[in-house]
N, C-alpha and C positions, 0 to 999 in steps of 0.2 A: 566678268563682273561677279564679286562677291554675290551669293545668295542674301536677301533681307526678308526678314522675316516682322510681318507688321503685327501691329494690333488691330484687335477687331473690338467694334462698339466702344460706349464713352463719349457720345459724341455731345448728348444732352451734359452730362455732369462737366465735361470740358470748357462748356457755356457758361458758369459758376462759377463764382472767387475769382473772378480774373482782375481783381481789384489791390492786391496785396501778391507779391512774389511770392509769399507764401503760398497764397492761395493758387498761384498760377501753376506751381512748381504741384501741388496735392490735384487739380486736373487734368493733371496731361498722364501720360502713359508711356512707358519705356517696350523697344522693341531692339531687335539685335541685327547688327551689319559688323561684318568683319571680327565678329567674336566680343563687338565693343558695345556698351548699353547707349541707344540716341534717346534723348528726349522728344513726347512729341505732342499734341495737342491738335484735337477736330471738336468741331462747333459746327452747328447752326444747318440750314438745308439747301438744296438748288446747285445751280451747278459748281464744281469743283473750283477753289481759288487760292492756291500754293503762296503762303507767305515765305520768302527767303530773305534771312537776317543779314546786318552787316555784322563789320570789325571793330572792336571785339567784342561786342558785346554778344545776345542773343535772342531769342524770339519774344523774349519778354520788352523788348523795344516795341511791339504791334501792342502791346496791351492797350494802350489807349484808342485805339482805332478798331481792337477786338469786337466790340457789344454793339457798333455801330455796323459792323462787316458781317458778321452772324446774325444780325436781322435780313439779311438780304442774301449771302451765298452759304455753300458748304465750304467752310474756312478750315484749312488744313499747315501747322506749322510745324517746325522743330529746331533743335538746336543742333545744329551742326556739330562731325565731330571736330573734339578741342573745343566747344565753345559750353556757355551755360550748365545746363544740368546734367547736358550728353558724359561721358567719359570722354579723359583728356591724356592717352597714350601718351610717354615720353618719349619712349624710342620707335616712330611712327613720322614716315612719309608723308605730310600734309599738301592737299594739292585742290585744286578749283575741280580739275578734272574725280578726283575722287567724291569731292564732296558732291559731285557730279552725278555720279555713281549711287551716292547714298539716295538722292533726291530720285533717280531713276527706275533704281530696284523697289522702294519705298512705295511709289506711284502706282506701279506696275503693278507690284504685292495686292493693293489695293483694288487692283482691277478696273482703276478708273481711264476709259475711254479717251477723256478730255480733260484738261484744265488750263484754268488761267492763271498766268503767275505775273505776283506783285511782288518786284525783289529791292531791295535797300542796299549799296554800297557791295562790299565782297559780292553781298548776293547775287547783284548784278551780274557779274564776272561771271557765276554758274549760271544763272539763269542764257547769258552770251551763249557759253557749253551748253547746254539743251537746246537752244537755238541752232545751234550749228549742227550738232545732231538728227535734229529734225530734217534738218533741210537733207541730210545724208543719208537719210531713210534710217536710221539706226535706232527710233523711236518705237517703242509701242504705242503708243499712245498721240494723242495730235494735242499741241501747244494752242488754243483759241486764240487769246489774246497776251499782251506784253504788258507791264506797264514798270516805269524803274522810278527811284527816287535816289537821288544824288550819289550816282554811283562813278568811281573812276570810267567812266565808257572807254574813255580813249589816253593813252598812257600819257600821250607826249603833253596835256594841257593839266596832269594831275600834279597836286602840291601838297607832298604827303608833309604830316607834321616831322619835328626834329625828331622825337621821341621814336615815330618810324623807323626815320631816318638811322639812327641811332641803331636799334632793331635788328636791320639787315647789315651792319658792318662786322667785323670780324669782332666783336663785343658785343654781340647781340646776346649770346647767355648768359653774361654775366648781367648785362641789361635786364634781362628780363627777370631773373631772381631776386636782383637788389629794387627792383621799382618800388616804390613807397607809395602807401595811399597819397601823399601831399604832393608829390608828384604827377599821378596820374588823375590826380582831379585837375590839378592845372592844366594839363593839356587838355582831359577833356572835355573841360569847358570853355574851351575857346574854339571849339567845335561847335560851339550851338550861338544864336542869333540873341539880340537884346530881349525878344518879345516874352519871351517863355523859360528862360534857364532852369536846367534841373533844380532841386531845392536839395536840400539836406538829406530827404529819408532816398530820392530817387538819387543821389549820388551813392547811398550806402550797399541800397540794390545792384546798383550797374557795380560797383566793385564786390560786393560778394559774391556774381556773376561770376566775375575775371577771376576770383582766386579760390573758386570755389574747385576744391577736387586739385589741388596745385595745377590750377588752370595758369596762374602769372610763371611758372615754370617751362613753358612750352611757346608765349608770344615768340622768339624768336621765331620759331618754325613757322607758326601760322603766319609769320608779313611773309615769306617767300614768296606769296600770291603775287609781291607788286612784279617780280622780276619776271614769273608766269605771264600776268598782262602785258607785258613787253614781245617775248615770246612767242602769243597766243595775239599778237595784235591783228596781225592783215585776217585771221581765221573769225575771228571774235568780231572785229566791223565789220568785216566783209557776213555776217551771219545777219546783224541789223541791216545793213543795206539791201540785203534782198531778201528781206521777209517781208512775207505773202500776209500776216496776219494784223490785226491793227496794234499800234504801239502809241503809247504814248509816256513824255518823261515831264515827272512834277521834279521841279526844283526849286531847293530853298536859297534862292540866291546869294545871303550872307553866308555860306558856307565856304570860309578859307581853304578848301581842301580840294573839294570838286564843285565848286558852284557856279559863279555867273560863266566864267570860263566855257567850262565843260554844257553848260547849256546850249552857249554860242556854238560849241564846235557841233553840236548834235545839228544845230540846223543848217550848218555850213554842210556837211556830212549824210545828212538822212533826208532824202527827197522827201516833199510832203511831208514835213517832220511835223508833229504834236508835241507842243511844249508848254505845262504850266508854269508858270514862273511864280513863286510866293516871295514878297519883296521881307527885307530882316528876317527872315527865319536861316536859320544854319542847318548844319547836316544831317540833323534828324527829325523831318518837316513832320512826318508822323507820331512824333514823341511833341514837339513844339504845338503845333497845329493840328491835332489829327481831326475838327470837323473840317477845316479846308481841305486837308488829303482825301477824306472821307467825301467830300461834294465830288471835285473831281474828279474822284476814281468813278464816283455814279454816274456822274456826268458821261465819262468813256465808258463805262459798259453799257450804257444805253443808247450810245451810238454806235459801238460794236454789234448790237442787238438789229437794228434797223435793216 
C-alpha cells in the first residue's frame, strides 16, 4: 500500500465555516496518497469518528450533521479520490479497495489506535473493506463501532438509477462528458424524499463538487464500484455477518435506490440487526434530516458505550 502522508493539527479551524462550501473547502487540509492531493477535514474532540462519503458526491454531504458531531466526537473526513476537492486522475484505476487504502494509510499516518466509522452509500462499500480487513488481522488499528446510512449493502436488492445504468455500458465516457447540469439535477433529485429537497444554492454545490477539477470527466470509472460490489459480495456480507463490534443501519426509506428494500434485507441477513428506519426521507437522511441522523447516531454510541 501506497505510503500517505497526513496532516497534522487544524483541528479547531476545521470546526469553522462549515456553513458555505466555501467555507468548508478553506477548513480542511490537503495531504498526499499515491502522488495525488486528498482533501480532508478534523474537528472537534474525544474519541475518533471516520465519516466516509457517498456517490458522487463528497464530504461536504456531512456538513449539516458536522457542528452537531463535533460537539461530541473527534470528527475526521475527506474526500475520496475522484470525488470533491480531492484530485480527479484520468488515466487511474478506481476501486473501493483502493479507496480502502487511502482511508487505511490515512488512519494509520494519524496514529490513531481506534475508530468509529459512519459511512453513506459508496462509503459503505469501503467501510465493508476495513471490515473485512479487520477481521483478517490486516488492520492496525481496531474498527469500535459501524454505523451505515443507505448504502447498496447487498447487490442483488440495489436499483441503481438509469443515468448509472447508462455509466457502466459501453457509453459510459461519452456519458460522462456530455452530462448536463439539467440532467444530473433531474436524477439527482429524485434521489431525495418529499420532506427536505435540495434547494437552488445546495443543488449548485453538489454540482460544482462533480465537475470541479473535470471531476464529470472520470464518473464512468468511478460507477465500476457497482460491478466490484457484485464481485466483492459473499466477502463484504459475510464481513457484516460476523462482526464482533456494534452496528447499526439508519435508513431513509423513500430512497428509490437502496431504501426500504435494502433495509428489509439487512434484517433478513444480519442477526440481531439495528435498524433505524426514517419514513419520506430519500438517500441522503443526513443531508435531509441530519437532527434525526444526529439523535440516532447518539442514541448508538451510547449504547455502544454501556
Amino acid at each position: 500500500m501506497e505510503q500517505v502522508i497526513p496532516t497534522a493539527g487544524g483541528a479547531s479551524a476545521a470546526g469553522q465555516d462549515a456553513g458555505t462550501l466555501g467555507g468548508w473547502q478553506q477548513g480542511g487540509k490537503w495531504f498526499s496518497f499515491e502522488g495525488h492531493a486528498i482533501f480532508s477535514r478534523m474537528a472537534g474532540s474525544g474519541e475518533p469518528l471516520i465519516l466516509i462519503h457517498g456517490f458522487p458526491t463528497a464530504s461536504w454531504d456531512w456538513n449539516r450533521l458536522w457542528p452537531m458531531l463535533v460537539q461530541q466526537y473527534n470528527v475526521l473526513t475527506l474526500d475520496m479520490l475522484g470525488f470533491g476537492f480531492s484530485d480527479k486522475p484520468t488515466d487511474y484505476e478506481y476501486s473501493i479497495e483502493d479507496q480502502a487504502d487511502l482511508f487505511q494509510g490515512w488512519i494509520e499516518g494519524l496514529g490513531l489506535p481506534s475508530v468509529h466509522l459512519l459511512a453513506h452509500d459508496y462509503g459503505c462499500s469501503v467501510a465493508q473493506e476495513l471490515l473485512a480487513r479487520e477481521q483478517e488481522g490486516e488492520l492496525p488499528f481496531r474498527i469500535a463501532s459501524i454505523c451505515l446510512l443507505n448504502g447498496a449493502l447487498f447487490p442483488e436488492v440495489h436499483n441503481p438509477l438509469l443515468i448509472q445504468r447508462l455509466l457502466r455500458s459501453p457509453f459510459g465516457g461519452l456519458i460522462s462528458r456530455v452530462l448536463t447540469r439539467r440532467s444530473f439535477e433531474r436524477n439527482f433529485r429524485g434521489l431525495f424524499g418529499d420532506q427536505n429537497p435540495p434547494d437552488r444554492q445546495d443543488m449548485e454545490d453538489f454540482w460544482h463538487l462533480l465537475t470541479y477539477n473535470n471531476g464529470r470527466g472520470i464518473l464512468h470509472h468511478l460507477i465500476q464500484f457497482m460491478e466490484e460490489r457484485r464481485c466483492h459480495r459473499n466477502r463484504w456480507v459475510g464481513a457484516l455477518q460476523k462482526a464482533a463490534q456494534p452496528m447499526r443501519l439508519i435508513s431513509g426509506t423513500a430512497d428509490p435506490v437502496s431504501g426500504a428494500g435494502m433495509a428489509r434485507r439487512y434484517r433478513e441477513l444480519i442477526s440481531d440487526s439495528d435498524v433505524v428506519c426514517l419514513r419520506n426521507i430519500g438517500h441522503y437522511p443526513h443531508f435531509e434530516c441530519p437532527w434525526d441522523v444526529f439523535s440516532a447516531y447518539r442514541e448508538f454510541r451510547k449504547r455502544c458505550d454501556r
